[in-house]
Structures are given as structure tokens and as C-alpha cells.
N, C-alpha and C positions, 0 to 999 in steps of 0.2 A: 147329383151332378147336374149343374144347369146349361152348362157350355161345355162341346167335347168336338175337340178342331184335332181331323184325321187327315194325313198325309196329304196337309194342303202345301198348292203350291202355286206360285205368280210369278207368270213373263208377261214382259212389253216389248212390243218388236220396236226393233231399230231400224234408224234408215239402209242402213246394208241388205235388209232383206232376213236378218238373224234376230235371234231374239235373245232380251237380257233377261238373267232368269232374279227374280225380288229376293222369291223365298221359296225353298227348296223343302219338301218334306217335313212342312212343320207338324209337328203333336203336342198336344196341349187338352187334360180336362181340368175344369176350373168347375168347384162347389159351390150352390147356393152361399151368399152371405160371406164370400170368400176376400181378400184384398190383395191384387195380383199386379206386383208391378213388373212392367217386364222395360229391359236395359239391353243398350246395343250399340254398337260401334255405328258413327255416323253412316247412311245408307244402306243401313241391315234390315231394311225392312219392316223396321218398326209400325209406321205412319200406314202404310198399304195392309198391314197384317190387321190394323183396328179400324184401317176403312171395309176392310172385309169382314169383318163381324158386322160391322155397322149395315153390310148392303151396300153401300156407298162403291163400293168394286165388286167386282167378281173373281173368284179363284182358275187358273185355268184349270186345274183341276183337284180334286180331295174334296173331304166336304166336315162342313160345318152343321151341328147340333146342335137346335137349343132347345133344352127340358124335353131330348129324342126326335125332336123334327127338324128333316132338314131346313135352311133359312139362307136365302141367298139377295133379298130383299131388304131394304129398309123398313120399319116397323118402331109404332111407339112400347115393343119391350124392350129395346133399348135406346139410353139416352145420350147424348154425345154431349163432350165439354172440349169446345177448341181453344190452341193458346191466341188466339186472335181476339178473344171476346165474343166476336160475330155476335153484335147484338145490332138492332136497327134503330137507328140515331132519332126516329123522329115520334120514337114511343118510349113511355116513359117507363120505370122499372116494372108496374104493375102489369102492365101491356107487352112486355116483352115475354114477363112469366107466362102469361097469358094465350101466348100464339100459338103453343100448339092446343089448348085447349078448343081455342077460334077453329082451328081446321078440324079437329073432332064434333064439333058444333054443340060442346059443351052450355049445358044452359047458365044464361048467364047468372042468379043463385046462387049456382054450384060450384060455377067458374070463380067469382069472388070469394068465394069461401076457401075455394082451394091455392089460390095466390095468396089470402090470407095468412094458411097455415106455412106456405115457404118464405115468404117476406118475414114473419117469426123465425123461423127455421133458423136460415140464414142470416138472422140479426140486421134486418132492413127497413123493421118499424120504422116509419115518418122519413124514410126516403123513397116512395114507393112511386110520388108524382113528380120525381126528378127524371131526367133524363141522362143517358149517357156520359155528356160529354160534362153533366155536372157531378160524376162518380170519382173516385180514386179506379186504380186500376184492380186494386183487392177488393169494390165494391161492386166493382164490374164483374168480374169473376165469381162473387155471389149470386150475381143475377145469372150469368151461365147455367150454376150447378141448378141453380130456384126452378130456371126457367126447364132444365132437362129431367129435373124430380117432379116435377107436374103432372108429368104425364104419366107418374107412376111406372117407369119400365122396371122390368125386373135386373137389368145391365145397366149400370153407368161406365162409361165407355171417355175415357182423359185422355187426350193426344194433349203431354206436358204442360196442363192446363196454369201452373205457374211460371213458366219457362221467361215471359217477360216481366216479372217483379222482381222489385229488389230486392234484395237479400232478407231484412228484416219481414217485409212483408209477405215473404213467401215462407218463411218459417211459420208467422202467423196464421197464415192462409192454409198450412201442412194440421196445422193443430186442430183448426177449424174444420176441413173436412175429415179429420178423424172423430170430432163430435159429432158431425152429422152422419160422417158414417153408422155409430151406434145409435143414434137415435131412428135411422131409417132401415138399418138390417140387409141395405142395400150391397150385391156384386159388384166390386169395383175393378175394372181391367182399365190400371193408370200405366202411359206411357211416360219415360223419362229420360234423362241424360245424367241424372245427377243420382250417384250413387248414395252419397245421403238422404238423399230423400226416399231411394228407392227399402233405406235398410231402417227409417223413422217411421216409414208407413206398413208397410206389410206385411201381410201372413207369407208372402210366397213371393221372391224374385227368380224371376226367369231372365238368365241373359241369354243373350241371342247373341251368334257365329255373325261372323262380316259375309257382306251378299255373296251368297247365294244366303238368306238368313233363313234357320233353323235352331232348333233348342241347345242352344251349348251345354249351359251348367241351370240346375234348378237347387237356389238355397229355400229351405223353411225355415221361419224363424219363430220360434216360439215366445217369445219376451214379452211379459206383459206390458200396456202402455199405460200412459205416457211413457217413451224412452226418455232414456240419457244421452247425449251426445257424445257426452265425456265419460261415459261406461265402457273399461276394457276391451269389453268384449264388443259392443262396438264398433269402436274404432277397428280392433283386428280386422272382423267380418270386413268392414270399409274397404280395408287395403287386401286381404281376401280377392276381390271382386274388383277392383281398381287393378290389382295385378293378373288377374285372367283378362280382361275388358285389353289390357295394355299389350302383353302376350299375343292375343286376337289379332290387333291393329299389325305386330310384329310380323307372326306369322304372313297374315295376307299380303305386306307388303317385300 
């Protein structure tokens, strides 16, 4: 067990003087080497529940484990991939991989060597002294995952890392980091909206209740990959989860 999230839970006060509660008694352990996509009704909490892994918030209170210690801090064991890209426009792909390595004051040997191996990785041979704004958007997104595999964390942490590509590209971009997922043996805890995606990638989807969010319904999916799109079952599963997700929004409102 690498990740073990116990009756956490997040408010943000409002201007009344009350507070809104995010997410309510969430429970979640997720295994070394696992792919966990977790699904939720807009404002469930999603985004707040993987900046709390990440450190990036704090829970008011429960608590969070990783590999038995508690972690309420950012740290390079885990890596974050935003849908923003967030990359910085004035360094080029090598130097982007590269940045967290810079602030661990990685020697530079080593440093190269290890951009090296992601820039392969992620299929970015001979664009490595380009700059952002000369990338596609699925090249961009390579450099994300590149730049947050660097540091070696033992969490890659995806708030809907293809939420802005188009269709085509984000299918491609789904296949891709299922390669590198096997290639790297890396924990993936991906955030998403898109129920295909969530039932192409995963060993495990977690959907999450509308706020107050907490663990609605947990499928496993056992299906070897590459999927089928167009496999029965599938599609069932799809609409499965499509009709809880819908139900969800019902009930609440």
C-alpha cells in the first residue's frame, strides 16, 4: 500500500462566517504501481482532493499516508501533471524537464543524463531545444509528464492532464501514457471528467458523491490492455457509470 487517505476532509469558509464543506469523509488506499482514476460530478471535489495529496492544501482534518507516514507537505515523491501545461515559455523542452532537478542541485552529468532518458521516454528526441510556444499541445503535455518523471516521485498525480486536446489527440495522448505508464511501474492517481477515459485507463475508478465529495461507487476493472472502445462490455461499464454520475447530479439537485 503506497497511498492510504483516512476520513479526510476539506472546508473553506465563506464570507457569511460558515463554512463550505469540499469533501466529507473521504477513504481511499491505493497500491504501489496501481492506475486510479477517480470521476465526479462538477465541484465534487476532485481538484482539492489531488491538491491534498500533492501538499498543495491541507485537509481540515483526516489524514493522509504515504508508504505509513503521515504527509501534509509538497515533496519530490510526488509529481503533478496540470491541464494548463504550466510550463515556462522561456526554456526550452530540455530545461523545463530539467527544473526540478535545478532546485535539487542535481549535478549537471547527471542532470543531462536524466532529461536524456525522459526526452526518449516520451518520444521528444530532436525537439528538446524548442520552446513551448513551438510545441503542439500533446507535445506540451509530454514535456509535463517528462518534466514531473524526473524527479523520480513514486506518485504521478494528473488533474485532467488532457482535458484541452482534441479529441484525436487525447486518445493518442491516453495510449501514450499508458506506455509509459508500463515502462515506468509508476502510481497514477489521474483526475477526469470523461468517463471513457476513465474506463481506457484504469485498474480502478473511483466515482466521487456531489459536494460534500466522498467515495460513492469503486469499479475494478480487470481487462487486459490495450482496450476496445467498441467491446460490449465496455461500453456497458460506460453507461454503468454515466448513469450513476447522472443519478448523482439528480439526486443533488
Amino acid at each position: 500500500m503506497i497511498l492510504s487517505i483516512q476520513h479526510l476532509n476539506k472546508s473553506f469558509p465563506k464570507e457569511d462566517g460558515s463554512n463550505m464543506i469540499a469533501i466529507e469523509d473521504f477513504n481511499l488506499d491505493v497500491e504501489e504501481g496501481e492506475f486510479v482514476c477517480i470521476l465526479g460530478p462538477s465541484g465534487c471535489g476532485k481538484t482539492t482532493l489531488l491538491r491534498i495529496i500533492a501538499g498543495l492544501e491541507t485537509p481540515t482534518y483526516g489524514a493522509l499516508l504515504l508508504n505509513g507516514a503521515p504527509t501534509l507537505k509538497p515533496g519530490s515523491d510526488r509529481g503533478m501533471v496540470f491541464q494548463e501545461f504550466a510550463l515556462f515559455p522561456w526554456r526550452s523542452v530540455r530545461r523545463n524537464i530539467e527544473f526540478g532537478l535545478e532546485i535539487k542541485k542535481t549535478p549537471p552529468k547527471e542532470k543531462r543524463l536524466i532529461s536524456d532518458r525522459y526526452i526518449d521516454l516520451v518520444g521528444l528526441r530532436g525537439f528538446e531545444d524548442y520552446l513551448p510556444n513551438q510545441l503542439s499541445g500533446g507535445m506540451k503535455q509530454r514535456v509535463g509528464i517528462a518534466r514531473a518523471l524526473a524527479n523520480e516521485p513514486a506518485i504521478l498525480l494528473m488533474d485532467e492532464p488532457f482535458g484541452a486536446l482534441d479529441a484525436q489527440t487525447r486518445n493518442l495522448m491516453q495510449k501514450e501514457l499508458l506506455r509509459i505508464w508500463s515502462e515506468t511501474k509508476k502510481t497514477v492517481i489521474f483526475i477526469t471528467h470523461s468517463v471513457d477515459e476513465a474506463v481506457f485507463l484504469a485498474d480502478r475508478i473511483v466515482v466521487m458523491t456531489t459536494r460534500p465529495g466522498s467515495v460513492g461507487q469503486i469499479y475494478n476493472i480487470k481487462w487486459e490492455r490495450p482496450r476496445d472502445r467498441a467491446n460490449p462490455e465496455f461500453a456497458a461499464l460506460r453507461k454503468q457509470i454515466l448513469t450513476q454520475l447522472e443519478d448523482n447530479v439528480r439526486v443533488d439537485g
